[in-house]
Kinemage of the C-alpha trace (Angstrom):
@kinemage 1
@onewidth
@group {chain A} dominant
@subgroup {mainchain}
@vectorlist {calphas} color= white
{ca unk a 1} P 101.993 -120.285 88.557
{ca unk a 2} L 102.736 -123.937 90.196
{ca unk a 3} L 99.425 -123.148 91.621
{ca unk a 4} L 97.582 -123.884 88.097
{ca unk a 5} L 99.283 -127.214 87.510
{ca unk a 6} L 99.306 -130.432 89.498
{ca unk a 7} L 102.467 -131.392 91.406
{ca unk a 8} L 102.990 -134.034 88.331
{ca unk a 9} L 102.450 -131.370 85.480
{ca unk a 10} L 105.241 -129.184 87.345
{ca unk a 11} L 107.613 -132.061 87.670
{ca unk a 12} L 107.487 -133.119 84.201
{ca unk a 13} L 108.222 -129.404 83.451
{ca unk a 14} L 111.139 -129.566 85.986
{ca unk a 15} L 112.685 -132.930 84.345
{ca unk a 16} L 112.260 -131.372 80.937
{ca unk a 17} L 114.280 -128.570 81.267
{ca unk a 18} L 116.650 -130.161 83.282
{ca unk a 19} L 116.862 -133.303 81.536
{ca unk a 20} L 118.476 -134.582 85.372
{ca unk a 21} L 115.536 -136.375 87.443
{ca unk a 22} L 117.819 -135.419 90.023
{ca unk a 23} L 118.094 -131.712 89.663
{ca unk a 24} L 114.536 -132.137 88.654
{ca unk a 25} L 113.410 -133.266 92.600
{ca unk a 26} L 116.143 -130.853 94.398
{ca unk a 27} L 114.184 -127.718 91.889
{ca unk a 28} L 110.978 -129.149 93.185
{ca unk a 29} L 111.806 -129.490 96.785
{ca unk a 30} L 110.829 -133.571 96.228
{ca unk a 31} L 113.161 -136.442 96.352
{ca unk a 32} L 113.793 -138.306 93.217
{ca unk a 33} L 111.704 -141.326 92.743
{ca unk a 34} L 108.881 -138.638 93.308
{ca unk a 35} L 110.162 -137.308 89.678
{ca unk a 36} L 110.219 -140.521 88.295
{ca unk a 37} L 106.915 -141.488 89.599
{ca unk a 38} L 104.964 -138.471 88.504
{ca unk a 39} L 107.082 -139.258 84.683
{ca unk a 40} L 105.757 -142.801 84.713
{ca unk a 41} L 102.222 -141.197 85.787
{ca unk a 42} L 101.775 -139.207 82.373
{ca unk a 43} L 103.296 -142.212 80.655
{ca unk a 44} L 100.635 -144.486 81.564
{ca unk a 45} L 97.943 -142.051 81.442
{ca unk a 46} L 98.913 -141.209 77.412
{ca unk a 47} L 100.445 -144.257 77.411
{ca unk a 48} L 102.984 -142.330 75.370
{ca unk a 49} L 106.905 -142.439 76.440
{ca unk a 50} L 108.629 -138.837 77.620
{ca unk a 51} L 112.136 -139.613 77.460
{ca unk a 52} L 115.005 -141.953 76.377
{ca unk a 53} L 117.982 -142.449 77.608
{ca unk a 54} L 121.276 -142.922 75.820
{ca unk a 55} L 124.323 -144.023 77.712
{ca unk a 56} L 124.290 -141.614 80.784
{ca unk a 57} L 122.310 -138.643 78.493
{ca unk a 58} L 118.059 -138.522 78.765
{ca unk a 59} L 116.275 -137.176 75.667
{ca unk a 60} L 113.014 -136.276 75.494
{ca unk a 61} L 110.497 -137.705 72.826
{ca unk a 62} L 108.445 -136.001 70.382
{ca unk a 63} L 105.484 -136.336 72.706
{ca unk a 64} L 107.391 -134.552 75.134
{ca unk a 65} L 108.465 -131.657 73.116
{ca unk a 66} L 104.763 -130.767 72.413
{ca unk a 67} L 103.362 -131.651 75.583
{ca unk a 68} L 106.086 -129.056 77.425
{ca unk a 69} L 105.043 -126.381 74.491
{ca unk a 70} L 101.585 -126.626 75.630
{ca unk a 71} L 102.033 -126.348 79.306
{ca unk a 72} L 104.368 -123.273 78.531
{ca unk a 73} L 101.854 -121.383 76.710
{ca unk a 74} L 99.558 -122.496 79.386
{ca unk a 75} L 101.879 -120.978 82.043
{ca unk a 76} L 102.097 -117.832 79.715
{ca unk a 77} L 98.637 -117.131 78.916
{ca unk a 78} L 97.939 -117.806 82.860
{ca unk a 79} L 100.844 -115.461 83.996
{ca unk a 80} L 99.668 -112.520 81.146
{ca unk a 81} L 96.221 -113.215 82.927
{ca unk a 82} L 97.446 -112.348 86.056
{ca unk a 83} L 99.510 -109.354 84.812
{ca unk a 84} L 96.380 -107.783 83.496
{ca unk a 85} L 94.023 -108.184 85.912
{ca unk a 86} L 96.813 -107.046 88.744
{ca unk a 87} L 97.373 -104.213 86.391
{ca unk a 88} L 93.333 -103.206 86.310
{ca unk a 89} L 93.143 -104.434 89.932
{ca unk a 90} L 95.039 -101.966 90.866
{ca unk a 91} L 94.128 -99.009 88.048
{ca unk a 92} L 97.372 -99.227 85.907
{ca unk a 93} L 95.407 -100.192 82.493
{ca unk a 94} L 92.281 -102.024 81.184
{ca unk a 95} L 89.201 -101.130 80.754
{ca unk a 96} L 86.081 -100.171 83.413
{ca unk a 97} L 82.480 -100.380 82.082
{ca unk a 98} L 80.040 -98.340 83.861
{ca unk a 99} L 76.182 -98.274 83.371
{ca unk a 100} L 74.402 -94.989 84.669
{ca unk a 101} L 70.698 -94.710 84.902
{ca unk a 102} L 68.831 -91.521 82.923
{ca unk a 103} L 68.505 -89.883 85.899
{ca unk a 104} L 72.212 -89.235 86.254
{ca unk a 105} L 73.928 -89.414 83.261
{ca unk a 106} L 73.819 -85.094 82.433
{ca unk a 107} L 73.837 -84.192 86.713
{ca unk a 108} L 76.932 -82.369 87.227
{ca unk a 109} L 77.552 -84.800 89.854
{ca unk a 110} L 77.920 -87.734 87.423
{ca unk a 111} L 80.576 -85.636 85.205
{ca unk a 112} L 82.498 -84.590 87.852
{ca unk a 113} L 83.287 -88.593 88.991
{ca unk a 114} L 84.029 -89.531 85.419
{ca unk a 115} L 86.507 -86.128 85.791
{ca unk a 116} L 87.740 -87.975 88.990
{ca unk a 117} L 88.037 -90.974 87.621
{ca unk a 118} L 90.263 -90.076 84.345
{ca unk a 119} L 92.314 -88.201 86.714
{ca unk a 120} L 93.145 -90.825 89.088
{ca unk a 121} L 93.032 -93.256 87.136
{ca unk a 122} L 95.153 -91.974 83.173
{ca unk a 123} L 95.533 -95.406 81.909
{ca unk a 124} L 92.064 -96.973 82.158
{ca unk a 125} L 89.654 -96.530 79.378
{ca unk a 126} L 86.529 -95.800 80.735
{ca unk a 127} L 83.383 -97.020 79.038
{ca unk a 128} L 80.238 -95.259 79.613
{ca unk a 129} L 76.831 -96.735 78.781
{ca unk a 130} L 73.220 -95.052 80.113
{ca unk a 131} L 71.105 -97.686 80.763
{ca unk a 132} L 67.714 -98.723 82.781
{ca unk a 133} L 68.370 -100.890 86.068
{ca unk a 134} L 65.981 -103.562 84.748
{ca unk a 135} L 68.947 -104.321 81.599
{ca unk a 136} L 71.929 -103.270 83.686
{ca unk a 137} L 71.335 -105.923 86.445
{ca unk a 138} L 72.072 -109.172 83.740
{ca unk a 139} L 75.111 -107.878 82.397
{ca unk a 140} L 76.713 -107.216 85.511
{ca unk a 141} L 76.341 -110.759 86.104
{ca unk a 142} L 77.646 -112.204 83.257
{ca unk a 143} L 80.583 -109.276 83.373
{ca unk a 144} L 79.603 -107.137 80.746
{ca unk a 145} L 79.709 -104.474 82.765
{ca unk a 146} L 81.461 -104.037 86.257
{ca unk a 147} L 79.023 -101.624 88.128
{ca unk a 148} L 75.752 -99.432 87.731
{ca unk a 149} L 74.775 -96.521 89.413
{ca unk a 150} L 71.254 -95.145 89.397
{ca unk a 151} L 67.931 -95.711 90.849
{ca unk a 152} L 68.205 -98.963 93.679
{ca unk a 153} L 65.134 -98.500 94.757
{ca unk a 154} L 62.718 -102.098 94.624
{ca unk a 155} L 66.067 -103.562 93.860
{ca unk a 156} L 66.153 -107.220 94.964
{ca unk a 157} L 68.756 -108.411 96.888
{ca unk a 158} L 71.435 -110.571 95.769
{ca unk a 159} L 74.391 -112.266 97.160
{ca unk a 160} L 76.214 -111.455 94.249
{ca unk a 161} L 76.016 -107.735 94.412
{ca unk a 162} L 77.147 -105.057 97.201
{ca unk a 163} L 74.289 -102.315 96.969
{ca unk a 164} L 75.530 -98.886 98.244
{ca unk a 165} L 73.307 -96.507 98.956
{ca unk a 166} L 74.333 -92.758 98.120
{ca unk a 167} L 71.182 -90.467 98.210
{ca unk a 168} L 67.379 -89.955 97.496
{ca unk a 169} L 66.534 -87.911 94.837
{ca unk a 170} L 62.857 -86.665 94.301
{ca unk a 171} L 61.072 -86.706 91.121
{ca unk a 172} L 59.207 -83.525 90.189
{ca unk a 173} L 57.397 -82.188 87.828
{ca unk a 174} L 58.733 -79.397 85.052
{ca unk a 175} L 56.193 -77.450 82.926
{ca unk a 176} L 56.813 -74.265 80.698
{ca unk a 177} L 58.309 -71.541 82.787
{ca unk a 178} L 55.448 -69.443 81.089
{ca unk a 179} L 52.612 -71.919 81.849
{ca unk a 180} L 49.777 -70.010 83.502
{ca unk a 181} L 49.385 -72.384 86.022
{ca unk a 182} L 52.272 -70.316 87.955
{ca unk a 183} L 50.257 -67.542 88.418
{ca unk a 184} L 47.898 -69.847 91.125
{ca unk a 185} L 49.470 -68.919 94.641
{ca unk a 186} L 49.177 -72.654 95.242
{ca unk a 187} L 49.752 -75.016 92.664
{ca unk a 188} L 48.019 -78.557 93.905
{ca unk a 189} L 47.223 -81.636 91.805
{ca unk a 190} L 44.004 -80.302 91.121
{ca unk a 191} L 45.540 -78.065 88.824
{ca unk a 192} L 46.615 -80.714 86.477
{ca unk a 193} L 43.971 -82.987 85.691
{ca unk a 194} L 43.301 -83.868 81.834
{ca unk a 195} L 46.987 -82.813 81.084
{ca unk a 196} L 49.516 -84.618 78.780
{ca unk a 197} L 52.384 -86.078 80.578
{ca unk a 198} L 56.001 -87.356 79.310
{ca unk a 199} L 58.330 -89.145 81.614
{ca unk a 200} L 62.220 -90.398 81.812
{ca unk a 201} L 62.098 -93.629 82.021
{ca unk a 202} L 64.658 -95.452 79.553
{ca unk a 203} L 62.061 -96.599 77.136
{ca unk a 204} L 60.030 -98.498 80.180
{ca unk a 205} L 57.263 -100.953 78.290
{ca unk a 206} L 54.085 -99.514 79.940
{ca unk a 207} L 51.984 -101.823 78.067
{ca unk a 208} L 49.113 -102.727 80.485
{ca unk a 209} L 49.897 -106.543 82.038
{ca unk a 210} L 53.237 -106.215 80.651
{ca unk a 211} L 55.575 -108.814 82.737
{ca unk a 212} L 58.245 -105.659 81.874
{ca unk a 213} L 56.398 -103.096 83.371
{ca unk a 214} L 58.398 -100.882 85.153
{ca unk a 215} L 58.405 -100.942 88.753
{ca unk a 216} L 59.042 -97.388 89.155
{ca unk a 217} L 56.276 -96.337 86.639
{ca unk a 218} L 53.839 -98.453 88.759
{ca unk a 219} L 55.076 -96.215 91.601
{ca unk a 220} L 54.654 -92.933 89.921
{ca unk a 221} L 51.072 -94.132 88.088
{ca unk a 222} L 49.906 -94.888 92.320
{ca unk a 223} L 51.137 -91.821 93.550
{ca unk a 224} L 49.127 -89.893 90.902
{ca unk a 225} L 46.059 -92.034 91.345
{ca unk a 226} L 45.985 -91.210 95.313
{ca unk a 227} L 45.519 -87.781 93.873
{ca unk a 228} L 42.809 -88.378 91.321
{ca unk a 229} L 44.616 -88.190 88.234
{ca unk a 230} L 45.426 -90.931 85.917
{ca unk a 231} L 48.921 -90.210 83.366
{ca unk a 232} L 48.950 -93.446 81.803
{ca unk a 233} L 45.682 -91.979 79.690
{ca unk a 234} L 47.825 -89.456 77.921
{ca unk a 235} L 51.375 -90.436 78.527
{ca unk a 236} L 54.910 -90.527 76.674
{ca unk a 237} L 58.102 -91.429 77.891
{ca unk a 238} L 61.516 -90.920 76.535
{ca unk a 239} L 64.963 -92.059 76.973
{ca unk a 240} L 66.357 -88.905 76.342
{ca unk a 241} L 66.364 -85.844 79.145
{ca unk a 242} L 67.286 -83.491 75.755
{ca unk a 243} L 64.161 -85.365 73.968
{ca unk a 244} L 62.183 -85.133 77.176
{ca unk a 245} L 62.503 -81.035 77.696
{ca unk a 246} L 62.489 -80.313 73.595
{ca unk a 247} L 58.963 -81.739 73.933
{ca unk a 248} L 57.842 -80.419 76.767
{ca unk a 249} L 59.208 -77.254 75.399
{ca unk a 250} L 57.193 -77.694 72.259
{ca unk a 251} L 54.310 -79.178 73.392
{ca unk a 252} L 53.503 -77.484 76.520
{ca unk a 253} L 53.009 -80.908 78.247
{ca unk a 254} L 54.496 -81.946 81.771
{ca unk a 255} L 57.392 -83.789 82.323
{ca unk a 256} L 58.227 -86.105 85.611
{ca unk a 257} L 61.854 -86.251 85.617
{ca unk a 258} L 64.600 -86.216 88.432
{ca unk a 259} L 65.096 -83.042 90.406
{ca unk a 260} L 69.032 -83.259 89.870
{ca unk a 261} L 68.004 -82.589 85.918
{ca unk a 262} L 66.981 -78.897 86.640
{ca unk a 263} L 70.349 -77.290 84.737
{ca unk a 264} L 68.858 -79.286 81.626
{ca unk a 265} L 65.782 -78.154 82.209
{ca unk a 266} L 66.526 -74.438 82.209
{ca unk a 267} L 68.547 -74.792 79.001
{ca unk a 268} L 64.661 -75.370 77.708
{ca unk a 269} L 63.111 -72.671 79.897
{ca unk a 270} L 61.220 -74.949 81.942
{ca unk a 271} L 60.036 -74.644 85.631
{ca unk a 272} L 60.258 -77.191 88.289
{ca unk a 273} L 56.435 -77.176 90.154
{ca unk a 274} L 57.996 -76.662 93.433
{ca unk a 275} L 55.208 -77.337 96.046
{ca unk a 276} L 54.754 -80.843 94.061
{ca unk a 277} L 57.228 -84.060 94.848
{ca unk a 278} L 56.128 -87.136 93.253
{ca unk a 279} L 58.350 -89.246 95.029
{ca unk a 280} L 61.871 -90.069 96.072
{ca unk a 281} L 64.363 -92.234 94.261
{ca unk a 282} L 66.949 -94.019 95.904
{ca unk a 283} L 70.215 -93.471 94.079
{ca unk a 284} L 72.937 -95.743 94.744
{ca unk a 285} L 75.615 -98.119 93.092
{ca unk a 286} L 76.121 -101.931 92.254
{ca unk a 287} L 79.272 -103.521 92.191
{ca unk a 288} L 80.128 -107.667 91.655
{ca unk a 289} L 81.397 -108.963 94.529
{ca unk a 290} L 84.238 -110.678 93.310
{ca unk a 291} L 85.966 -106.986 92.012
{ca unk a 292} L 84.390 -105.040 94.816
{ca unk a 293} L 88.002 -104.910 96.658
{ca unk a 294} L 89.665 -103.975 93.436
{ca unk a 295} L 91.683 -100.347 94.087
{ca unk a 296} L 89.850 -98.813 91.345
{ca unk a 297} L 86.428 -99.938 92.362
{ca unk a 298} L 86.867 -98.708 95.858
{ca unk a 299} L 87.562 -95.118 94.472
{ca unk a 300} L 84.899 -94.621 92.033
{ca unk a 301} L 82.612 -95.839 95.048
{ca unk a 302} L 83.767 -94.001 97.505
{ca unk a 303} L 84.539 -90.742 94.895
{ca unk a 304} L 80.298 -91.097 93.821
{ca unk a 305} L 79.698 -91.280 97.415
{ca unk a 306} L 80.979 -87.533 97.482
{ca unk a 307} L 80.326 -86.229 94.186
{ca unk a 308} L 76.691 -87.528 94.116
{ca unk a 309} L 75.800 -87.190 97.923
């Protein structure tokens, strides 16, 4: 704790419990006039006294009684600091905050590292948040949350972030499992021209010239233009995969959602277009820098590594 104080603060701790400028410099490894100069340094810098002396006996002054309460509960509330973030450094207690993207948050693979995780890990609360990468990236910044995993791709690099990548997974498209269109021996995007469209994206703005238009939407809009077909005409997107399929379900329009989604999918009795990949997504997860060492952190990176690979 020493480290948090100047050599003066910690020898005016050292004379105050000791009330002995001599035992004071032999407890701080100094010689004595080093105590009594770093005493007379507070003095004139408050220009408030710190002790009296009575015969042979030193007392300390008022002053001195609150000013060594203060630097204890300094000391304390530095030394609990250090307990607790030892203690979640190493995965004995605290709290982790993880973002997911849509595209992972019901994947078997995602519940099976959360599975990990509690098990490994009984005495840290885990908080789980799905979120877009476009909101996740500021509040791991600022702390708010200490990694993301999801969609990396057209992520910019940033010295305050390790990026791991852990797979590519394709968009596709999911339709009705009793569409007709599955009766074509080939389906091609021919086939779905002046159809209505719903997509995953976490509540994207698709506004046209929107400075928040998503990046990946742009992607998935030029992919479908290459191929003559325009979705932003007749499009809705959700941030739901359950609100995505139910309407999909109900509406008989097509959905563009992640390939590792198919279980949810089924629950709806919907088809994955197999011959048709929009394109890939490049799943992966962001970590600060400063806790990427942590114990903790290294598992749940290396554990979504395996579980999501």
């Amino acid at each position: 704790m020493e480290s948090l104080f100047s050599r003066t603060t910690v020898q005016f701790i050292a004379a105050y419990e000791t009330l002995n400028f001599r035992i004071a410099a032999e407890k701080c490894l100094v010689t004595q006039p080093a105590i009594t100069k770093s005493i007379k340094k507070i003095e004139s810098d408050y220009n408030m006294k710190l002790f009296d002396k009575k015969g042979i006996k030193m007392y300390p002054t008022e002053f001195a009684d609150d000013l060594y309460k203060e630097l204890l509960d300094m000391r304390d509330t530095a030394n609990s600091l250090r307990l607790k973030f030892e203690s979640w450094h190493k995965g004995n207690s605290g709290h982790l905050n993880i973002a997911v993207g849509i595209t992972l948050q019901s994947s078997e693979g995602f519940v099976n590292l959360i599975s990990d995780i509690n098990t490994k890990f009984p005495n840290v609360s885990l908080n789980i948040a799905s979120m877009i990468k476009d909101a996740s990236i500021p509040l791991l910044k600022n702390g708010n949350i200490d990694l993301w995993i999801g969609d990396i791709s057209n992520l910019v690099e940033d010295e305050e972030f390790i990026k791991k990548f852990v797979r590519k997974i394709p968009l596709v498209i999911y339709t009705n499992k009793n569409n007709k269109l599955f009766k074509e021996k080939k389906i091609t995007f021919s086939n779905l021209e002046n159809k209505k469209w719903s997509l995953l994206l976490g509540g994207a703005l698709i506004k046209q010239n929107s400075m928040y238009k998503s990046k990946t939407l742009d992607s998935i809009t030029t992919q479908f233009k290459k191929n003559g077909i325009d979705i932003e005409k007749n499009l809705t997107t959700f941030s739901s995969p359950t609100a995505l399929f139910a309407s999909v379900k109900n509406n008989g329009n097509f959905a563009i959602a992640a390939k590792s989604l198919h279980s949810i999918a089924k629950n709806f009795n919907l088809r994955e277009i197999d011959n048709i990949k929009v394109l890939d997504l490049d799943v992966g997860i962001v970590v600060r820098n400063k806790i990427a060492d942590y114990k903790i952190i290294k598992f749940v990176i290396d554990s979504a590594i395996k579980k999501l690979g």
